[in-house]
N, C-alpha and C positions, 0 to 999 in steps of 0.2 A: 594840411595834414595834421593829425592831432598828434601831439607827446605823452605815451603811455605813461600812465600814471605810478606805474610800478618804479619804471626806471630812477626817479628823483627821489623816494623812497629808498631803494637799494643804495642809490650813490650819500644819502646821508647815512644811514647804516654803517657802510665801509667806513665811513673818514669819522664816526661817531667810536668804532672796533676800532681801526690803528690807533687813536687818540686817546685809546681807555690806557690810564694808566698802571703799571703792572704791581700784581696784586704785593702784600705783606710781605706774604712767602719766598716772593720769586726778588724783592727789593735785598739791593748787595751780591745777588749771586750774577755768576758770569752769564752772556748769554748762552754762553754752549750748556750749559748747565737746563737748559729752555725744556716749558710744557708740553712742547712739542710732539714729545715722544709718547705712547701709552701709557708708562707709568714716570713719566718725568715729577709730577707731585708730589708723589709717592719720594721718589728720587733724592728730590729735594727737602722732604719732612726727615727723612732717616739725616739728612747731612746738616739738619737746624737743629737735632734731636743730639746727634756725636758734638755738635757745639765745633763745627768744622768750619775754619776762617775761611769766609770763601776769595779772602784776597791769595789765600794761596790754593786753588784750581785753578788749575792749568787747565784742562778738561777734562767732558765727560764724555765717553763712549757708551752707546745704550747698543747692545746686541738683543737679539730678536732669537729666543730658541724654538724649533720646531720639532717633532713627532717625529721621528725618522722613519717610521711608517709610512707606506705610500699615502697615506691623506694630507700628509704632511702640514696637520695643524698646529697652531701656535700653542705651546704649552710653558713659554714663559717671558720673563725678559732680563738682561744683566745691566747695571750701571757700573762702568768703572769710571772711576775719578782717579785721575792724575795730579799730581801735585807741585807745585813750583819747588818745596823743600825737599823730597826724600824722590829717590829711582825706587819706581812700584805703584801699586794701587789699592784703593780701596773699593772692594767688589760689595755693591746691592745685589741681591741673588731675589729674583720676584718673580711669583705664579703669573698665570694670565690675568688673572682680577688686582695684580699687584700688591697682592698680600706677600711680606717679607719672607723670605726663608731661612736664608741668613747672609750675615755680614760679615766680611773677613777682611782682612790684608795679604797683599802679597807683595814681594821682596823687600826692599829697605824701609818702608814704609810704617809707620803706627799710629794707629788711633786711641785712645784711651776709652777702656771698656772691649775694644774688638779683637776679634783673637785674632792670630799671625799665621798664615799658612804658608 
């Protein structure tokens, strides 16, 4: 019986992808902080941009907003970051293409440069 030729292809692929090391961007942030997400990049360029230590994230919550319309399409997405130092967050607010809308804070929390809501 022969060994398709795909398979040994595919299996270096995978172990070639876990192996790749993670990019500039994503070096020093936590992993919850990860690409994972639709605009995790994004995400993450706004939190390298505020000059935000990422020894102190706690984590990040990415919420998913929808259309309240019955089609109920995605029309956006939120990053909150948690912080080891302050009770509160710092909210990325981004369309579906992950274009920023804006950035704020909320309760004890401050960023330098972002307003406080």
């Amino acid at each position: 019986m022969r060994t398709p030729v795909l398979l040994p292809v595919l299996a270096l692929a995978a172990s070639l992808a876990l192996a790749a090391p993670l990019s500039p961007a994503r070096a020093g942030m936590p992993l919850n902080v990860g690409t994972f997400e639709p605009c995790g990049d994004k995400a993450q360029a706004v939190l390298a941009d505020l000059k935000v230590d990422p020894a102190d994230i706690r984590l990040v919550d990415y919420v998913t907003q929808y259309d309240a319309r019955p089609n109920h399409r995605v029309i956006g997405y939120e990053a909150f970051v948690s912080f080891k130092s302050c009770p509160g967050n710092l909210v990325i607010d981004m369309n579906r293409d992950c274009h920023v809308r804006q950035v704020y804070t909320r309760g004890d929390c401050r960023v330098d440069g972002v307003p406080a809501h």
